[in-house]
C-alpha positions as a Markdown table, in Angstrom:
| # | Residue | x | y | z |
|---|---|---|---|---|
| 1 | Unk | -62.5 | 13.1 | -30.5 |
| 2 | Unk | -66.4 | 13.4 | -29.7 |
| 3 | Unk | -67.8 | 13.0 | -26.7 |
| 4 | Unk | -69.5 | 9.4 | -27.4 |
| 5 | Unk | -65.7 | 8.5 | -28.1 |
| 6 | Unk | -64.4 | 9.5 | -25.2 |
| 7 | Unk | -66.2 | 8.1 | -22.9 |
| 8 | Unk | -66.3 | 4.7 | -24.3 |
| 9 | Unk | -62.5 | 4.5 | -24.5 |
| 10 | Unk | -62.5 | 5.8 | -20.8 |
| 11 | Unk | -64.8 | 2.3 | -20.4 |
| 12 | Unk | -62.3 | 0.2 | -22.6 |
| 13 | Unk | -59.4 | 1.3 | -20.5 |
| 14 | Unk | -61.5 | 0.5 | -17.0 |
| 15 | Unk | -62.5 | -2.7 | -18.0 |
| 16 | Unk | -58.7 | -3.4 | -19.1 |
| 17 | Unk | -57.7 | -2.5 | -15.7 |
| 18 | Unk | -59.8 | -4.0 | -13.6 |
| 19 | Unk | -59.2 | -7.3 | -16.2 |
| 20 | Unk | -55.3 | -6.8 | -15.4 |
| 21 | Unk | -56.1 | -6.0 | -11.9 |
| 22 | Unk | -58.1 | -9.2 | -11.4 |
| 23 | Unk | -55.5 | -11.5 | -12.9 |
| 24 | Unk | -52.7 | -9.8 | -10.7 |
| 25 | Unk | -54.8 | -11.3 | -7.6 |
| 26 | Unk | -56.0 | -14.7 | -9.2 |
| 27 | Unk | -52.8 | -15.6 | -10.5 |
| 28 | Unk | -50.2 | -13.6 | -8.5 |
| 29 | Unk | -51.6 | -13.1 | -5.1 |
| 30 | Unk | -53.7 | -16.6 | -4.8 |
| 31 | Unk | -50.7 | -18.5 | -3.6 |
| 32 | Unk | -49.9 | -15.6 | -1.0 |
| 33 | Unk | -53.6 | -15.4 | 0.3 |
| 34 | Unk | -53.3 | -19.1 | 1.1 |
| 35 | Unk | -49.9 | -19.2 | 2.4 |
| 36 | Unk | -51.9 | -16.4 | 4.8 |
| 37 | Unk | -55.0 | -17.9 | 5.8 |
| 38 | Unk | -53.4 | -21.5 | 6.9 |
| 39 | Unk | -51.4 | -19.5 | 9.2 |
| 40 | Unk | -53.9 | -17.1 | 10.2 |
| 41 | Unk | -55.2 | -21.0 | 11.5 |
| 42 | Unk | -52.3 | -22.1 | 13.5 |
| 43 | Unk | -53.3 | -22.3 | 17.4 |
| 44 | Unk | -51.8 | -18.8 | 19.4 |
| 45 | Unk | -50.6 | -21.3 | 21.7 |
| 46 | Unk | -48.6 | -23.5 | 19.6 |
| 47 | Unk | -45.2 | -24.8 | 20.4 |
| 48 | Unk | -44.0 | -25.0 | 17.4 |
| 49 | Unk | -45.6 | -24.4 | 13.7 |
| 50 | Unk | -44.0 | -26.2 | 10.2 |
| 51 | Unk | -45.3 | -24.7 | 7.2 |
| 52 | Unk | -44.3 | -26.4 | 3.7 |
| 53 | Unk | -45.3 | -24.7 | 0.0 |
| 54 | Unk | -45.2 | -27.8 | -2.0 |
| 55 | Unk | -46.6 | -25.4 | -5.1 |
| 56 | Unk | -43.8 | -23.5 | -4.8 |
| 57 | Unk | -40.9 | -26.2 | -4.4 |
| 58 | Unk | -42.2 | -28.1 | -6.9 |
| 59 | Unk | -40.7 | -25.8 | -9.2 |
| 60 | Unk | -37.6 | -26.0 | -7.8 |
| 61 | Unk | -34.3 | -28.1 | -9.1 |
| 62 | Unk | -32.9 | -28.5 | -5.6 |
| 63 | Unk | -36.6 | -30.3 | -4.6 |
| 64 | Unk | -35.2 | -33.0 | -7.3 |
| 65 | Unk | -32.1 | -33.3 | -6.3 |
| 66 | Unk | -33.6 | -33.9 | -2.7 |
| 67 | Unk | -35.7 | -36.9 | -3.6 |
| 68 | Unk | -33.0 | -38.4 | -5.3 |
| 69 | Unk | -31.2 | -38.3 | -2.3 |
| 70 | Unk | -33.4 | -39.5 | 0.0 |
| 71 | Unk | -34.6 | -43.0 | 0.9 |
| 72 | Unk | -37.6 | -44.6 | -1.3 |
| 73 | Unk | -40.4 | -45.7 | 1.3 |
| 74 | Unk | -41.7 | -49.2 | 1.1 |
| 75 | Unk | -44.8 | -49.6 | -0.1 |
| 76 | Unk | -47.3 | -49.1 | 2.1 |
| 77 | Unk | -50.9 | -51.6 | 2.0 |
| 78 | Unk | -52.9 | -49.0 | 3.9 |
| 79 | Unk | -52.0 | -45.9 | 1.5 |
| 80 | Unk | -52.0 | -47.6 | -1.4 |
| 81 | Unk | -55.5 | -48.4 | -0.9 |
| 82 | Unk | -56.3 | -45.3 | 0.5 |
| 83 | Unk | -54.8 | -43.5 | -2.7 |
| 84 | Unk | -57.1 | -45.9 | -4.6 |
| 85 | Unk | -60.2 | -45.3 | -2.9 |
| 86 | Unk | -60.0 | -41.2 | -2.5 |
| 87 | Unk | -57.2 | -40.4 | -5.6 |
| 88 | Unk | -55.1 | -38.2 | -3.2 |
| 89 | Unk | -51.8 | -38.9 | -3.5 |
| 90 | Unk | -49.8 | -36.4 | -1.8 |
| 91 | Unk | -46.6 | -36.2 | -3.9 |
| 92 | Unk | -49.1 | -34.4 | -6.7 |
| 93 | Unk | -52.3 | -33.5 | -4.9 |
| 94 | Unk | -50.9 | -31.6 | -2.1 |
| 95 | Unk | -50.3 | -27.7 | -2.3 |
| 96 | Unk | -49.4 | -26.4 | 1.0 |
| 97 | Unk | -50.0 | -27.5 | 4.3 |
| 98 | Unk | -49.6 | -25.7 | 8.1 |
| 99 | Unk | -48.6 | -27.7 | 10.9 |
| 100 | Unk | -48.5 | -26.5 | 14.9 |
| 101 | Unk | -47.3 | -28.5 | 17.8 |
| 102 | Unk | -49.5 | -27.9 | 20.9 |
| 103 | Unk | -47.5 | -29.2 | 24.0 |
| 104 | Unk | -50.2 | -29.5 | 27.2 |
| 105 | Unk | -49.0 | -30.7 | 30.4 |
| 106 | Unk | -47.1 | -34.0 | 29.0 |
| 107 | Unk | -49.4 | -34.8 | 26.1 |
| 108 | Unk | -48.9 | -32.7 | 22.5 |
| 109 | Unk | -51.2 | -32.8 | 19.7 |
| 110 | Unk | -50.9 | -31.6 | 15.7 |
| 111 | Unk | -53.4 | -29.3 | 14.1 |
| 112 | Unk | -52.8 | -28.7 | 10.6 |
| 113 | Unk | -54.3 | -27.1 | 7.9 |
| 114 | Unk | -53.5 | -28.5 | 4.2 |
| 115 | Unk | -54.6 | -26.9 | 0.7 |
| 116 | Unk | -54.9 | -29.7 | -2.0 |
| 117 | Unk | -56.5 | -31.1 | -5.0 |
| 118 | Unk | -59.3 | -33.4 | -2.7 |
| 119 | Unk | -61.8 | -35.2 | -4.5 |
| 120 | Unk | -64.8 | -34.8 | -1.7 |
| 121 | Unk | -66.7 | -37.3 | -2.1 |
| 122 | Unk | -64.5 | -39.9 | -2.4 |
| 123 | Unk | -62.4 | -38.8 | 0.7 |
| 124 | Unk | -66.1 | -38.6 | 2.4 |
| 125 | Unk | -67.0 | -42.1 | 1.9 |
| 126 | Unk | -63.7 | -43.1 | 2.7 |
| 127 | Unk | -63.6 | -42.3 | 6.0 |
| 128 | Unk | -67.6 | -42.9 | 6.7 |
| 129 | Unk | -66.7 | -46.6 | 6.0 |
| 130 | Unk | -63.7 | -46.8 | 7.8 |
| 131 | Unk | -64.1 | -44.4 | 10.8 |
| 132 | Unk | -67.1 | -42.2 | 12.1 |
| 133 | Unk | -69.2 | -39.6 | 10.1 |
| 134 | Unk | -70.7 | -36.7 | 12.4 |
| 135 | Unk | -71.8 | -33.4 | 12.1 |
| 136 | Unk | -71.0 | -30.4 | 14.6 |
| 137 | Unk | -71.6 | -26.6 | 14.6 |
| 138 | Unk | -72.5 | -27.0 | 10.5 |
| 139 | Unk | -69.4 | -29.1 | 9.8 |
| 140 | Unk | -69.2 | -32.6 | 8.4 |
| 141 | Unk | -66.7 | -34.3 | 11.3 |
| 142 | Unk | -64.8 | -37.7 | 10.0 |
| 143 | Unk | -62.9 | -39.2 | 12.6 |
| 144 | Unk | -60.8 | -42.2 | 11.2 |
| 145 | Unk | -58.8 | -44.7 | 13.2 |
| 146 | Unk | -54.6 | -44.3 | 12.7 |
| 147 | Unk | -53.0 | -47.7 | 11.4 |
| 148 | Unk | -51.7 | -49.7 | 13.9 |
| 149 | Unk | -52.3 | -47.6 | 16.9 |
| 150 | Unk | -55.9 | -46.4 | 19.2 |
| 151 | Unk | -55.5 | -43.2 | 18.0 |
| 152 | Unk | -57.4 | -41.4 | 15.8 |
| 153 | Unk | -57.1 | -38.5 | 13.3 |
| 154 | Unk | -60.6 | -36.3 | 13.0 |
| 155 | Unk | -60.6 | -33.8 | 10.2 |
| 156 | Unk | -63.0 | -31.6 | 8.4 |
| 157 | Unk | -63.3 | -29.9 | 5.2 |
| 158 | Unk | -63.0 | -26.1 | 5.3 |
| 159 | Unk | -64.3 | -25.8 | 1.8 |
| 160 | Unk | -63.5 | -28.5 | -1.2 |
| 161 | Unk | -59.9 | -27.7 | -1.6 |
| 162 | Unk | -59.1 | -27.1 | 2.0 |
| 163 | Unk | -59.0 | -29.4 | 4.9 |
| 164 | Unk | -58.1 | -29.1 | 8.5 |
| 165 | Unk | -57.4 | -31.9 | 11.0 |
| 166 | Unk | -55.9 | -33.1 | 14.1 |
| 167 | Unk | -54.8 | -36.1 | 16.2 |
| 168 | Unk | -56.6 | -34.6 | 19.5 |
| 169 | Unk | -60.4 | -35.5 | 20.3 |
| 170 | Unk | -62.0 | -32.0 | 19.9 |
| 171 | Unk | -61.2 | -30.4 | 16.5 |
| 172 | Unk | -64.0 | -27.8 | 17.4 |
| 173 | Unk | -61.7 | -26.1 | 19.8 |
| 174 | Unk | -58.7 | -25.8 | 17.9 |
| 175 | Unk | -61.1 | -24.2 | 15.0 |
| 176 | Unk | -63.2 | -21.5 | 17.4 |
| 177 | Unk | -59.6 | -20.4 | 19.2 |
| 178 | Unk | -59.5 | -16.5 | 19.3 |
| 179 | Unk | -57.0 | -14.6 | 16.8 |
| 180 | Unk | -56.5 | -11.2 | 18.0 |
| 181 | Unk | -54.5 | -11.8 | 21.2 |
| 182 | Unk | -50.7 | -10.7 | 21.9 |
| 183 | Unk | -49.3 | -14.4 | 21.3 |
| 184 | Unk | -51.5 | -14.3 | 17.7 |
| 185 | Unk | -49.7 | -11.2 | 17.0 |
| 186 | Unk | -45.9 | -12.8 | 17.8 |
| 187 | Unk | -46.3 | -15.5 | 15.4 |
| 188 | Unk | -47.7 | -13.5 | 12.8 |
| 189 | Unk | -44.7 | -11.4 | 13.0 |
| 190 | Unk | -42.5 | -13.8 | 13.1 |
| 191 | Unk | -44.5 | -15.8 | 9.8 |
| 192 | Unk | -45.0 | -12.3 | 7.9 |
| 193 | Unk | -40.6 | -12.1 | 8.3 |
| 194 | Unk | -40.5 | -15.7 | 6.7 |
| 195 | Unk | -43.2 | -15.1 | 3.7 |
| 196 | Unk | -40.5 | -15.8 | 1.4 |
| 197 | Unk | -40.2 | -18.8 | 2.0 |
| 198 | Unk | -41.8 | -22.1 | 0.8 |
| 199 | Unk | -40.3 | -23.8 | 4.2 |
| 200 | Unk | -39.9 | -22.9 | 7.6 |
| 201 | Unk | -40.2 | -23.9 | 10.9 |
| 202 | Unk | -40.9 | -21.6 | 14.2 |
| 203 | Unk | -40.5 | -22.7 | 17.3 |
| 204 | Unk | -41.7 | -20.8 | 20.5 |
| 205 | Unk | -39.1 | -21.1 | 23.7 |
| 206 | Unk | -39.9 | -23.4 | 26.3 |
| 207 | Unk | -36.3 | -24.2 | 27.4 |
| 208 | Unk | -35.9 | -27.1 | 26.0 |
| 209 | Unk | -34.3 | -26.7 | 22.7 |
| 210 | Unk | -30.7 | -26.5 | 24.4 |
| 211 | Unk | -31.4 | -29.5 | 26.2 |
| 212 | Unk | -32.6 | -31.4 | 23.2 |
| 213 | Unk | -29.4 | -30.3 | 21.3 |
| 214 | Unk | -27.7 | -31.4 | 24.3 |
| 215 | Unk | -28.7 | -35.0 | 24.4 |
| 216 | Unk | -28.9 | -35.2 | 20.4 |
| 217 | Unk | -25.1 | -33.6 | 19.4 |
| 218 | Unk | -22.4 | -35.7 | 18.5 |
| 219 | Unk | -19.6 | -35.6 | 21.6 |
| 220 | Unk | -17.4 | -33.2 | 19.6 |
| 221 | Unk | -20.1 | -30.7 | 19.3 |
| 222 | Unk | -21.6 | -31.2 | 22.8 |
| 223 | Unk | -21.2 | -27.9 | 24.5 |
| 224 | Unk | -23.3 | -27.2 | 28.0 |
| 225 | Unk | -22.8 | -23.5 | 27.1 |
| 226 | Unk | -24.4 | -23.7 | 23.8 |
| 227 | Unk | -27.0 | -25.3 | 25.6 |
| 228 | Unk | -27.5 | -23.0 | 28.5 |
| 229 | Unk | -27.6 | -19.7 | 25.5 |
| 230 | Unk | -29.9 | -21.7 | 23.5 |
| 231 | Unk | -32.5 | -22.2 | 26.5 |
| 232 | Unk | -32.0 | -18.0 | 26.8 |
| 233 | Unk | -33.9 | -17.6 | 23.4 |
| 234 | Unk | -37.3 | -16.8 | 22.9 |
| 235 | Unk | -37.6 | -17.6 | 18.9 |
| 236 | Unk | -36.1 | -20.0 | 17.1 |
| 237 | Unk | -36.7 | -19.8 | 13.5 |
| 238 | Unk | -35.7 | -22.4 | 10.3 |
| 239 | Unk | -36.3 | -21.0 | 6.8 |
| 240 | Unk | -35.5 | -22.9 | 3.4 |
| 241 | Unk | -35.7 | -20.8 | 0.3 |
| 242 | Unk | -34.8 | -22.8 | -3.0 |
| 243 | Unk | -32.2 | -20.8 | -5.0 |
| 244 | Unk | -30.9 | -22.8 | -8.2 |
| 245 | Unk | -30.0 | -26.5 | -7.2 |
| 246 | Unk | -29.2 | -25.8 | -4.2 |
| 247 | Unk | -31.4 | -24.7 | -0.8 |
| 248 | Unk | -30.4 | -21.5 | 0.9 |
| 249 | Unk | -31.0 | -22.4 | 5.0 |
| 250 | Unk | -31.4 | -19.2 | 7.6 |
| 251 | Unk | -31.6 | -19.9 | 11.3 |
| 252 | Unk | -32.5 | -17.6 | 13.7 |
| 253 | Unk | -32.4 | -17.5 | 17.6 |
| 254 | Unk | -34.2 | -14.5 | 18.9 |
| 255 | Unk | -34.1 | -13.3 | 23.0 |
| 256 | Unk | -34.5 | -10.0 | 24.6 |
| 257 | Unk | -31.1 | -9.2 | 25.9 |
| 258 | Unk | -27.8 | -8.6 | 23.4 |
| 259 | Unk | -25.8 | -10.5 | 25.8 |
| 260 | Unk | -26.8 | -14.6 | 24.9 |
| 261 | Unk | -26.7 | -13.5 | 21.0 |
| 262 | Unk | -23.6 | -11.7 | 20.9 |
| 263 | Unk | -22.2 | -15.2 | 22.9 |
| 264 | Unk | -24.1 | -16.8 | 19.9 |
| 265 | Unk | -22.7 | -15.7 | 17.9 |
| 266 | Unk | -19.1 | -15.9 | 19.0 |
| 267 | Unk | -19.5 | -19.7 | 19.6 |
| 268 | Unk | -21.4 | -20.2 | 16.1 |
| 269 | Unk | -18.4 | -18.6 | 14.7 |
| 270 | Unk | -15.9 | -20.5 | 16.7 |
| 271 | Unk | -17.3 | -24.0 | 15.8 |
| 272 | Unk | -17.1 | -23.1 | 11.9 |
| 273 | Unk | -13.5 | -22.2 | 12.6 |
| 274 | Unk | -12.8 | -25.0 | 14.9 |
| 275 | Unk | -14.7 | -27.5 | 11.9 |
| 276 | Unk | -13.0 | -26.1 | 8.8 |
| 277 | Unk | -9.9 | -26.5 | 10.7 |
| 278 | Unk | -10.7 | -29.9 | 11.6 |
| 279 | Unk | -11.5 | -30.8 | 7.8 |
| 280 | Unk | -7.9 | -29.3 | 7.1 |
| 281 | Unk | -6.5 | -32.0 | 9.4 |
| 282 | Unk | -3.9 | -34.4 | 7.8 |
| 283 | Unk | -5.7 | -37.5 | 9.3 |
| 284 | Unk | -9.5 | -37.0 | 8.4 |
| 285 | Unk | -8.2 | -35.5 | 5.1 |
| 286 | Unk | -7.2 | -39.6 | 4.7 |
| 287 | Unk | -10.0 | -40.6 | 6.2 |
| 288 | Unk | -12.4 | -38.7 | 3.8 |
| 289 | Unk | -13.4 | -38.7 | 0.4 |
| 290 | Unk | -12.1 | -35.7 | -1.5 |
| 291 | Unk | -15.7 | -35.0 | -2.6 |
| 292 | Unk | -17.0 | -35.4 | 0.8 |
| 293 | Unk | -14.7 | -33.2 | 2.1 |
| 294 | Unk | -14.7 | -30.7 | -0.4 |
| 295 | Unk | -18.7 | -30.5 | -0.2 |
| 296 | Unk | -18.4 | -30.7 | 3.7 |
| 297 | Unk | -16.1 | -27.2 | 3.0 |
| 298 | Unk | -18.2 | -25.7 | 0.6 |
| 299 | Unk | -20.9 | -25.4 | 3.1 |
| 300 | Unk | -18.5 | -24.0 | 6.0 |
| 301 | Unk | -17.8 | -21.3 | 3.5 |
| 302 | Unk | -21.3 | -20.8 | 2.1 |
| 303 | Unk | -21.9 | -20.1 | 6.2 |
| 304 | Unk | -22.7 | -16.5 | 7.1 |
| 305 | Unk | -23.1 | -15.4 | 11.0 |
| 306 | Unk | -24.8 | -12.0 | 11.7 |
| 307 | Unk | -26.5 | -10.1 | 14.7 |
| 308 | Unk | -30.1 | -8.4 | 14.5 |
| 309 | Unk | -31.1 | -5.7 | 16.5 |
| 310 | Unk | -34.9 | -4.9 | 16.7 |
| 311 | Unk | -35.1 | -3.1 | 19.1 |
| 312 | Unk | -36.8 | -4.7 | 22.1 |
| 313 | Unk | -35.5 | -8.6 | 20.8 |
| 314 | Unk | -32.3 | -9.3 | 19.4 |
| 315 | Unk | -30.7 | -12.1 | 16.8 |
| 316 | Unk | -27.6 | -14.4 | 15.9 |
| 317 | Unk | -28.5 | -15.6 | 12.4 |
| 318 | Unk | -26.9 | -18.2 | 10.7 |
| 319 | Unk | -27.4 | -18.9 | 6.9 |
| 320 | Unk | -25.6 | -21.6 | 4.7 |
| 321 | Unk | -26.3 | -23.2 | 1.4 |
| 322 | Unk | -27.3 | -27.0 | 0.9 |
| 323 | Unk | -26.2 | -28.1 | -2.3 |
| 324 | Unk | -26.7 | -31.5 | -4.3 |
| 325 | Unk | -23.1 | -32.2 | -3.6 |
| 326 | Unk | -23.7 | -31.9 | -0.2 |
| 327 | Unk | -26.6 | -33.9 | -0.1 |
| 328 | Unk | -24.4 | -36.9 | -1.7 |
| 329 | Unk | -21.8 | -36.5 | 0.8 |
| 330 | Unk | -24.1 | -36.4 | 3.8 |
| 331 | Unk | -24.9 | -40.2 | 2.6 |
| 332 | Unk | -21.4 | -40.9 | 4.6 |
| 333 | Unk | -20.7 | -40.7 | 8.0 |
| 334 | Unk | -20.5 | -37.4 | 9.4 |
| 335 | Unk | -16.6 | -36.4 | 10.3 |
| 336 | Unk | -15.9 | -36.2 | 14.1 |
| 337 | Unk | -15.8 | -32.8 | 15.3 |
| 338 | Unk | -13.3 | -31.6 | 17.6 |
| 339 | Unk | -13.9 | -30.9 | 21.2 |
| 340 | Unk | -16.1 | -27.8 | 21.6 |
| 341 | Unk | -13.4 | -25.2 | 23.9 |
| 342 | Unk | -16.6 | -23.7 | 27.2 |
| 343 | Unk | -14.9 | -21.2 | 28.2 |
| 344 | Unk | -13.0 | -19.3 | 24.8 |
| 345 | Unk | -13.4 | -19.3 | 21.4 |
| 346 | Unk | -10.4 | -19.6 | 18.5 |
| 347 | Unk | -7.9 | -16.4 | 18.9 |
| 348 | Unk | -9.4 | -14.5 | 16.1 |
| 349 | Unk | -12.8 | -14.6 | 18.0 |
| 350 | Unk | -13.5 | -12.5 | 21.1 |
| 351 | Unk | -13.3 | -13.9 | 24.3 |
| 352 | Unk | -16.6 | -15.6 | 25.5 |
| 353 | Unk | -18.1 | -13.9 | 28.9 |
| 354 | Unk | -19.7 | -16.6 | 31.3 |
């Protein structure tokens, strides 16, 4: 092979490459990138932060399955004739989208940050004839009133395809926050664990999950204990990864002392004895459908309790599987949980230390 030759298949097989190489990161890596910079957005002081792949559950069976089950909302005057006027409708036109909760003093306000197919121009006009229309710092601002209410939602476009927005009246401070602190660096970590999924939910301590579950349990399940180990946690984390037709669920309290989790996870286990027992019970056994019961069961022994140690935090994690079946049976009322035992667990658990 000459020279000439040589070097213009050493060209080919470059621009081959670099084709490949550029495909990999258009196709493969775009939805990654994304998923990356709407976090990178999120507030470091955020209470909470939801983030939802809609790309990604879309291809899902289970996200079927799910609006099947639940309720059809009524039609709505307002968005149907926003849908008309800006041809957004969210069901189609919405990719992903990153929401935090900012709790200050007694108020909290959203910021999110949603990727979508926006038509920007007609959105524009939209909101200049039913809000305000400003511009600040470079940006177009559109502040728009919320139905029914004195509120109002103020958003601006990133670039065409991204928009970011929020019910609090300075959007400029929520955009200009810094991103290099210690707190930016606990939620990344805590969002690069969860990249695999298209759902999840983290939730920064503030002691008040355990009191919410508190207040919000059924009285079988009420357990001050619980509550009290719960409020000990510094992370909370809820992750939803599609698998098949059904939704594989992974929650995760995180504190810095093995103690609480290691309780954790003795209680978590108890209560899934205690419940599969109670499903086994001669009465509710009458009392419930045999597919309700059998898909209340399926889940108890879909559940898997573990304990993480990273060194300076450690984890209980629970994961369990949400099925169609499931889904259908949760339609029903929920059967009543036995008491929850504070002070010991069932006999084939250790002994709970107070």
């Amino acid at each position: 092979m000459n020279k000439r030759r040589t070097a213009a298949t050493i060209v080919a097989a470059l621009v081959v490459a670099a084709m490949v190489l550029y495909g990999y990161q258009r196709w493969s890596g775009s939805g990654s990138s994304s998923h990356n910079e709407l976090l990178a957005l999120m507030p470091a002081d955020a209470s909470v932060v939801l983030f939802i792949d809609l790309d990604a559950l879309r291809q899902s069976p289970f996200l079927a399955e799910l609006y099947k089950w639940a309720p059809q909302p009524k039609a709505d005057a307002d968005y149907a004739q926003f849908l008309q006027s800006t041809g957004f409708n969210y069901e189609s036109d919405l990719n992903r989208v990153s929401i935090a909760l900012v709790k200050r003093g007694q108020d909290s306000t959203l910021f999110a940050v949603a990727d979508g197919r926006f038509d920007r121009k007609k959105i524009a006009a939209y909101a200049s004839q039913t809000g305000r229309r400003g511009t600040r710092g470079g940006k177009e601002i559109f502040s728009v009133p919320v139905a029914g209410g004195s509120r109002r939602i103020t958003f601006t476009f990133l670039h065409n395809n991204r928009i970011a927005l929020t019910n609090d009246a300075s959007l400029d401070s929520s955009l200009s926050q810094p991103h290099a602190d210690s707190d930016t660096q606990a939620w990344r970590e805590r969002f690069r664990r969860l990249a695999g999924s298209p759902v999840f939910v983290v939730m920064r301590q503030d002691a008040g999950a355990g009191a919410a579950l508190r207040a919000q349990a059924p009285g079988g399940l009420q357990s001050p204990q619980l509550s009290a180990l719960i409020d000990q946690l510094q992370w909370i984390t809820v992750a939803g990864k599609p698998e098949a037709d059904h939704l594989r669920v992974v929650l995760e309290g995180e504190g810095g002392a093995d103690a609480p989790t290691k309780q954790l996870s003795d209680i978590i286990n108890g209560l899934l004895v205690l419940a599969q027992a109670g499903l086994h019970d001669q009465k509710l056994r009458q009392q419930l459908p045999p597919d309700v019961r059998e898909a209340y069961l399926e889940l108890l022994k879909s559940a898997d309790v573990s304990q993480i140690d990273r060194g300076e935090t450690k984890s209980v994690r629970l994961m369990f599987d949400l099925t169609p079946g499931f889904l259908e049976a949760a339609r029903t009322t929920m059967p009543t949980a036995p008491p929850v035992p504070q002070n010991k667990v069932p006999a084939n658990k250790s002994t709970i230390r107070n």
